[in-house]
C-alpha positions in Angstrom: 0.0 0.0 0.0 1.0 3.1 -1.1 2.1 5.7 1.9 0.3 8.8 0.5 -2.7 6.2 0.4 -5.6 7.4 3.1 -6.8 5.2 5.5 -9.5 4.6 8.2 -8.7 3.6 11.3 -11.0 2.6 14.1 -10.4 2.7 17.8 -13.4 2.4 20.6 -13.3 4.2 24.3 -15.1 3.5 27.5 -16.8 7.0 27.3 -16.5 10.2 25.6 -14.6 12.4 27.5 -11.6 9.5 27.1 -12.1 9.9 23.1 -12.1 13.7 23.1 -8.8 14.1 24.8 -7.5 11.3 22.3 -9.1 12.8 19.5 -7.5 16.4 20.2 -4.0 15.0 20.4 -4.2 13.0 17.6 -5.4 15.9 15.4 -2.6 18.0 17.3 0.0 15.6 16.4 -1.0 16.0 12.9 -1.3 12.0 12.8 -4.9 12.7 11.8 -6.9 15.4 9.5 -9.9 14.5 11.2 -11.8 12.8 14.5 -15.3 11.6 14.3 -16.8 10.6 18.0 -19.7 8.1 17.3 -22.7 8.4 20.0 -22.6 5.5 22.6 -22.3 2.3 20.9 -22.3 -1.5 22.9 -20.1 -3.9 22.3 -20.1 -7.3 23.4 -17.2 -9.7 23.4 -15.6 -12.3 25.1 -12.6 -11.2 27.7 -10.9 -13.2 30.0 -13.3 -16.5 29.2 -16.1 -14.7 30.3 -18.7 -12.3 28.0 -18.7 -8.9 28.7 -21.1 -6.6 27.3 -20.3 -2.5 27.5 -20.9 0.6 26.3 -18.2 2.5 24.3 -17.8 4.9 22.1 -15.5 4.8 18.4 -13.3 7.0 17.0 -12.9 7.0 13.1 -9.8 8.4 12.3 -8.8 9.5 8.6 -5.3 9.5 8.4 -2.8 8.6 5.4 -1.0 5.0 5.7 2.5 7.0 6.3 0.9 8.2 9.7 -0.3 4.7 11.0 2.9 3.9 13.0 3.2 6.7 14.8 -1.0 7.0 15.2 -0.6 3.4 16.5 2.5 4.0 19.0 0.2 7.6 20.2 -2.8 5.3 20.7 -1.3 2.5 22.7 0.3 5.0 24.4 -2.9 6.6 25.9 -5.8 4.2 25.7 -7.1 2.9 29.1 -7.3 -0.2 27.9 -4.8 -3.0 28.4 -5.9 -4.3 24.9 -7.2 -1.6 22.5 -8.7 -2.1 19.3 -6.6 -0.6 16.7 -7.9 -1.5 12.4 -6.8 0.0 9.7 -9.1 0.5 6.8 -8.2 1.3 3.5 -10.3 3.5 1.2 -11.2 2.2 -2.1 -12.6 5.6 -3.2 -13.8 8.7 -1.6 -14.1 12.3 -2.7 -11.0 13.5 -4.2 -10.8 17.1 -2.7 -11.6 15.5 0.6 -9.0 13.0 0.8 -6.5 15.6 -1.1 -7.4 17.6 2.2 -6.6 14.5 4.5 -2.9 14.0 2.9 -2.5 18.0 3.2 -3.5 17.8 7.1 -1.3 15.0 7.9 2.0 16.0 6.1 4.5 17.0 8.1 6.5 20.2 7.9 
């Protein structure tokens, strides 16, 4: 994959206050054009043998691939949990002003 390519990446958060101060530093960090917060979502899944069922809420971050290392590294970094959920997404298509916008964001100087 191409390191100009953008890229969707998906990370969820035990509430929203959590995934605002994420959010913000990723954008700060310019490893991100933009943060989405999704309302509260619940996931269930299976941790430590048992089912657990919470509520959570997503981040969709568009980023470029050459910024998924570091957006990685800054994620594990400051997620609460000991296991986050980190996928990248490639786009197949998407407005071509937009993601020109996304490589623009994320470039560093």
């Amino acid at each position: 994959m191409d390191n100009d390519n953008v890229i969707l990446v998906l990370t969820n958060l035990p509430d929203r206050e959590t995934a605002k101060k994420l959010a913000s530093l990723i954008v700060t960090e310019k490893l991100a054009a933009c943060v989405n917060i999704s309302a509260d979502i619940l996931s269930i899944y299976n941790w430590d043998g048992e089912q657990q069922a919470d509520t959570e809420v997503q981040l969709m971050i568009k980023t470029r691939q050459a910024c998924y290392a570091g957006l990685e590294a800054l994620i594990i970094a400051q997620h609460p949990y000991d296991l986050p959920e980190i996928i990248a997404i490639p786009l197949v298509a998407g407005l071509p002003a937009y993601l020109d916008w996304v490589r623009k964001e994320t470039e560093t100087p």
